[in-house]
N, C-alpha and C positions, 0 to 999 in steps of 0.2 A: 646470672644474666651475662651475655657474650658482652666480652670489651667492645667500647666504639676507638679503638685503636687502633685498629687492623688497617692495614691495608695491602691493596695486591697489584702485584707488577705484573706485566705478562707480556713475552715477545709471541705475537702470532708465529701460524706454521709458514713456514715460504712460499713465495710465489712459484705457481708451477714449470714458469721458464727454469728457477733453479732447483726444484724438488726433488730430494733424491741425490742433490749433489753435497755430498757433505765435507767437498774442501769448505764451503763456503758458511756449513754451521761451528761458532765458537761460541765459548764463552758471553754472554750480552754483558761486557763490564760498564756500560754506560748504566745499565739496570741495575750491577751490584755496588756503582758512585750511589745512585738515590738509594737504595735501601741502607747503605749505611749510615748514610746521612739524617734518614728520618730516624732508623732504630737508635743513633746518638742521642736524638733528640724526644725519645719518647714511646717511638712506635713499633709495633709489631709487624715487619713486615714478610709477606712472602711473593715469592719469585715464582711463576708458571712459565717457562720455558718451553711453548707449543713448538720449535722446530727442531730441537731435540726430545721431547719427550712426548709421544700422540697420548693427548686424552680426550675422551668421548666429551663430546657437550653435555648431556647428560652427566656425569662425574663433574665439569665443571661449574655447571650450577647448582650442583649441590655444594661443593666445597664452597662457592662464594657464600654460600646458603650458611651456610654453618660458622664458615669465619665472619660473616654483618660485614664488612669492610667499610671506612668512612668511605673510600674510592678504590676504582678497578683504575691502574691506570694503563695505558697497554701504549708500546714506545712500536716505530717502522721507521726504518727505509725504504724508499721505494718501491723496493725487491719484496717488500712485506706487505704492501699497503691494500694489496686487493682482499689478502686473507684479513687483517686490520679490520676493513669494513664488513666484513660477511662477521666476522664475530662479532663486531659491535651491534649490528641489528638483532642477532641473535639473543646476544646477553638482553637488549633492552627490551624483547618481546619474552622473555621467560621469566624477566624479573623487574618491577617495575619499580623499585625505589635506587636500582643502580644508581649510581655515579661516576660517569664514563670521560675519564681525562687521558687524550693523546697526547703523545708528545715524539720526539723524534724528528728528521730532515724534511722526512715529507710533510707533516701537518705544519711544523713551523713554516717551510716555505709554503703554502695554501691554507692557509687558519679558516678561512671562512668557506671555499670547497671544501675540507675533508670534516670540520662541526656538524655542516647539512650533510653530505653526505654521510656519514658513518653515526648520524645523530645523536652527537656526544656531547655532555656539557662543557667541560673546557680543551683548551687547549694550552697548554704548556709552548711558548715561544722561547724556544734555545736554548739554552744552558739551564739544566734543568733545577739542582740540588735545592738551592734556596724558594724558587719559587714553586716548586711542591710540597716544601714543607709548609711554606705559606698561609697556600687555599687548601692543605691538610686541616691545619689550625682554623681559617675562616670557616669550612666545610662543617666541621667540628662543634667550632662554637653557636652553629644554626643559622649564620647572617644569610641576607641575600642582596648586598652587596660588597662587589667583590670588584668594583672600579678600582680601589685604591692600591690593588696586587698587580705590581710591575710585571709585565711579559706572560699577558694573557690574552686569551679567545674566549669567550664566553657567550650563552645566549641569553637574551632576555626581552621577554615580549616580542619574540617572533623576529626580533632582529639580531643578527652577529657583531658585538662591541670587540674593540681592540683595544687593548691597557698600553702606558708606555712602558716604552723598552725597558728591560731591568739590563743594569752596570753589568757586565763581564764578571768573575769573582778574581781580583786581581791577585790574592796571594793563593794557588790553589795547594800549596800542599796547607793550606787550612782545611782539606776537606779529608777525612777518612777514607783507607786504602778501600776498593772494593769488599762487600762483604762475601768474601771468595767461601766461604760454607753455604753461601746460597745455592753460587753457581760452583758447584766443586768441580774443576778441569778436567780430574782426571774421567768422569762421567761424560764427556762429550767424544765425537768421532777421534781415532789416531791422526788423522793424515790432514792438519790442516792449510789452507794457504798453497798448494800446488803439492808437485809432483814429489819430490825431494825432502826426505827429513832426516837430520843427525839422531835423533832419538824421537820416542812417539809419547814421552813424560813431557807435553807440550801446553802453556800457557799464554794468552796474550796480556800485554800492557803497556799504558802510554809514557811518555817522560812529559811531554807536555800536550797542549792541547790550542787549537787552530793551526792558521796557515796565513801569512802576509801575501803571498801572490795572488792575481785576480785571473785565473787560468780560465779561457771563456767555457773549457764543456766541466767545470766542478763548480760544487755546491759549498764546497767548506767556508771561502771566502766571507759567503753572504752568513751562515751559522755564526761562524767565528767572530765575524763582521771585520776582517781583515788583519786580526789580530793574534800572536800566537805567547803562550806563555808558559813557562819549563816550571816543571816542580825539580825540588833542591835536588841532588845529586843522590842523596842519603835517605831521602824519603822512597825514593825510586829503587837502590839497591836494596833499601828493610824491605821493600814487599818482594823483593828476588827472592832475599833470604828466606820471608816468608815462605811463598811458594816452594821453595827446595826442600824446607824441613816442613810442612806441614803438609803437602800433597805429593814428596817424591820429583817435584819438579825438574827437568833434567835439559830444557829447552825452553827458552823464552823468547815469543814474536812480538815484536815492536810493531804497536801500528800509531805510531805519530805519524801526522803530514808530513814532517820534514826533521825527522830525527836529529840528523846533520846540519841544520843550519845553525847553531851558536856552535862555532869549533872549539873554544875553553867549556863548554856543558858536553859536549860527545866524548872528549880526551880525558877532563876529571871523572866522568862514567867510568871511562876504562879503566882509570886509574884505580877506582875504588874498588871494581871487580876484581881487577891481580890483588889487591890489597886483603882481600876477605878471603880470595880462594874458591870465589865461584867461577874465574875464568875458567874450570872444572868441566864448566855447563857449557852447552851453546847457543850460541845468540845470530836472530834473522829478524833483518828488516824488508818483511815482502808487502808493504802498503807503496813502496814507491821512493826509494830516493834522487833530492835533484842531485843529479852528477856534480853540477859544478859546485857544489860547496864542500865538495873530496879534493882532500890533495894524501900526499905519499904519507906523509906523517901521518895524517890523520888514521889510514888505512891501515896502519902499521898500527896504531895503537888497539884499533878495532879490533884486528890480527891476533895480538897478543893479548886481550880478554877474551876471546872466544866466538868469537863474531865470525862464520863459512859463509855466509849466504846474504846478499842483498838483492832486491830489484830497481830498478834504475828506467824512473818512468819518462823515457824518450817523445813519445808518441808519435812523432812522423820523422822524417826523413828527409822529408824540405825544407830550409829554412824560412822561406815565404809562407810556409803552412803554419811553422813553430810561432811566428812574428805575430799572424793572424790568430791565433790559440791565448794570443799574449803569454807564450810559455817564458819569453825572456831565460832561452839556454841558448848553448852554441854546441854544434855538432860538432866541432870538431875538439873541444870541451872534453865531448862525450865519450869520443872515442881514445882520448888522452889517457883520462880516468878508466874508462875499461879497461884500457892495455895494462894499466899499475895495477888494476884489482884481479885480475887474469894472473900476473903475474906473480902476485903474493899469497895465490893460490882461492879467492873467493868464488864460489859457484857467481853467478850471474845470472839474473833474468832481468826480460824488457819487455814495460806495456809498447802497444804501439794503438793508433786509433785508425781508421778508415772509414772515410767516408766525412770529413770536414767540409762545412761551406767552403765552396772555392777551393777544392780538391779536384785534381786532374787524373786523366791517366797517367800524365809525366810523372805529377807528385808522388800518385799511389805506387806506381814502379820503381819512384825513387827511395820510396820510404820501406820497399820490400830489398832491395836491392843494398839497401843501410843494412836493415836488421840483420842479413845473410853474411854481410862482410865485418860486420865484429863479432868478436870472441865472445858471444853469450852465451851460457849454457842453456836455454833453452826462451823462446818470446811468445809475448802473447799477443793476437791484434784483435782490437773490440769494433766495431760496429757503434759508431757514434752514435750514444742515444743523448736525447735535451731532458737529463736528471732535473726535477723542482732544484729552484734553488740557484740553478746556473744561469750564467745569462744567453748560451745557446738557448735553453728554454722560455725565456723573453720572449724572443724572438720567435720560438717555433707555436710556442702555448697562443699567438696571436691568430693564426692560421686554423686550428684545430676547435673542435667542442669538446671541450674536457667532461662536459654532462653525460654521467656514465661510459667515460674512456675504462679501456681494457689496461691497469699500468704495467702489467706484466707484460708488455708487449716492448715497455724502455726499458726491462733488466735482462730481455733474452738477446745476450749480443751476440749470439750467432744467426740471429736473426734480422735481414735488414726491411725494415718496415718501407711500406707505400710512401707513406711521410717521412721519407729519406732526406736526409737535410741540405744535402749536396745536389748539381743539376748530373750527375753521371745517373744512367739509366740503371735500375735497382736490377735489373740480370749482371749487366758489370760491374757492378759491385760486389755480390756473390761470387761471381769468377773470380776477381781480387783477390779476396777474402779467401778462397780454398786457394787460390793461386802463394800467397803470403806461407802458410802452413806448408805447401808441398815444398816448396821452395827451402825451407826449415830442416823437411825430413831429408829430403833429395840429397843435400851438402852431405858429401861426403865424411864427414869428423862427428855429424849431428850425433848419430846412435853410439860409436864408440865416446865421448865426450858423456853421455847419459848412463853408458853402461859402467865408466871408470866411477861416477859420481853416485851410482849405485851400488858397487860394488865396496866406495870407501867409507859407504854409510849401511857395509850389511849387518844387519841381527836378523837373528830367525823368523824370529816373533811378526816382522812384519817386511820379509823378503819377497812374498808374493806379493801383498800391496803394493810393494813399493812398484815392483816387474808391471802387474797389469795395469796401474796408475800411466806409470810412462808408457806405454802402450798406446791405454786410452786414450791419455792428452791428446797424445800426436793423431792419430787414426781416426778421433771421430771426426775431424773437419774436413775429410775427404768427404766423408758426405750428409755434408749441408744443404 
């Protein structure tokens, strides 16, 4: 008789704005925190990984078929959320005793749209570990009520209930390193995260987890609930070591909020890497650092553990735009710290956004006009979408019918929607937008800057990637 132990994870395929782009598939290590967590605690879990790996629907319900699962749980971000719901109606019209738990930015911030919609019975609100092993156990043990499980969505009787909030997990290296045999790294795309890679034995991982700022167009704040908290120094380097000696690891990407913000946890990092001898390896922060919690020392120590590459998420050029973002940075901050990181040799990249409520032409010009006059090695400008979660989306989700909204329409940010958030006319905006990029290639130093940072990271094995990569970045936004 099949165990009722099982359970299965599953990241859908992506949204078709980013299909096909595979800077943008890794590792799902949020998938491989729960599955270690519950297999500690019991259970059998497996990982179905739909945007790396295509399986027929058919093949999927038969696996589900075979393995009983107590629950299917299936994790989105937004970029995810349309394919999300086509599989969940799916699964529930093939198989009728499913048990269909979301979780992830999007369903937490909309619990009661995405339960109807995607008609699933719970929903997982935030941080997930504890409270899926939870209503594992409730699930399990046959109950049917499930009020007393903190940080849930549930249906009953035709109504959407909300549980209270579950506590944050305050010490989190109490949790188990990802179950990286689920998701083994080295089976996912070479080239993650942009244009540029010191080696293609590439891993992502956190140090900690949330973000204290309230940046008006991100979601983390309201996840997080404003809160960020670092695992030890030593729990963070073992799973380096990990990854180096159990998968070949040769490149590690940091995607914490804010990597840099405790400067005694960034410097003892460094410290313990020269200390081990993995400074060996190299290390990129491309989720976004705030500049101003750099200074020389810190950069220096970076330096000296192995750390070539950050990005350094600016997002405009105004400071009247930055103030209304609530970015709370200083441009000139910015450009302080770039000059020191330029100099001690770090590649550089810069988000920038376009298209903010109360965005001008002056602004948009000024903010193209920034990104061209520092020493980046290469920038990115998005196309302001209102992600769940954020409190541009407040304000915007008031105006709209989200009753069978297109979501892939807020993750294709080369694309500037009707419902453009700013009062400038959505044709110049477009103009902007390829105007910003050309403006990139056009400077004189762009292409030689790209080709020295190509040429100081060539191996054979992925000289072509690297070539048509940077190519492509730059080329397709001409035509948008």
């Amino acid at each position: 008789m099949q165990s009722r132990k099982n359970v299965i994870l599953i990241r859908p395929e992506m949204g078709k704005a980013l299909k096909g782009n595979t800077n943008q598939v890794n590792p799902p290590i949020g998938l491989g925190y729960l599955a270690a967590y519950l297999d500690r605690a019991g259970y059998h879990v497996d990982i179905l990984d739909l945007a790396n790996r295509q399986i027929s629907m058919d093949t999927l319900v038969a696996f589900i078929k075979r393995r009983a699962p107590i629950l299917v749980g299936i994790s989105a971000l937004t970029a995810y959320y349309m394919r999300m719901k086509e599989l969940c109606l799916a699964l529930r019209a093939a198989l009728d005793d499913i048990v269909l738990v979301l979780g992830g930015v999007h369903p937490s911030s909309l619990p009661d749209h995405a339960i109807r919609e995607c008609d699933a019975d719970f929903i997982v609100i935030g941080e997930g570990e504890q409270t899926l092993l939870e209503l594992a156990r409730a699930i399990e043990s046959g109950t049917r009520d499930f009020s007393r499980i903190k940080g849930i969505a549930y249906r009953q009787d035709g109504s959407v209930k909300t549980t209270e909030p579950r506590d944050l997990i305050d010490d989190i290296d109490s949790l188990p390193m990802p179950a990286w045999h689920k998701i083994n790294p080295n089976t996912y795309p070479k080239n993650p995260h942009g244009v540029l890679l010191k080696h293609v034995e590439v891993a992502p991982i956190v140090t900690s987890r949330g973000c204290p700022f309230t940046c008006m167009y991100c979601a983390s704040c309201q996840f997080w609930r404003q809160r960020i908290r670092f695992r030890s120094v030593k729990s963070v380097v073992d799973e380096i070591q990990y990854l180096h000696d159990e998968f070949g690891i040769r490149e590690i990407h940091f995607w914490d909020d804010n990597i840099t913000l405790r400067r005694d946890h960034i410097i003892a990092l460094c410290k313990e890497l020269i200390k081990r001898g993995l400074n060996k390896m190299a290390f990129s922060a491309p989720n976004g650092v705030r500049v101003d919690t750099l200074d020389k020392t810190m950069l220096r120590w970076m330096k000296a553990a192995g750390f070539y590459s950050m990005t350094f998420a600016v997002e405009s050029g105004s400071a009247r735009i930055l103030r209304e973002m609530k970015k709370k940075i200083d441009l000139v901050k910015i450009l302080e710290n770039t000059v020191i990181a330029h100099e001690l040799g770090f590649m550089i990249n810069s988000f920038f956004i376009i298209g903010f409520p109360g965005d001008t032409e002056e602004s948009i010009t000024r903010t193209i006009q920034y990104a061209v006059s520092i020493p980046f090695t290469y920038s990115v400008f998005f196309h302001l979408k209102p992600l769940p979660g954020s409190d541009i989306f407040t304000s915007w989700s008031s105006k709209v019918n989200l009753q069978d909204f297109n979501w892939d329409r807020l993750t294709d940010y080369m694309h500037v929607s009707q419902e453009a958030l700013c009062k400038l006319p959505v044709a110049y905006l477009v103009k902007m937008y390829k105007r910003a990029y050309t403006a990139k290639i056009l400077r004189i130093k762009t292409f030689p800057v790209m080709a020295f940072w190509s040429l100081r990271f060539f191996h054979f094995a992925q000289l072509r990637l690297k070539i048509s990569n940077m190519i492509a970045y730059y080329l397709k936004f001409l035509f948008v």
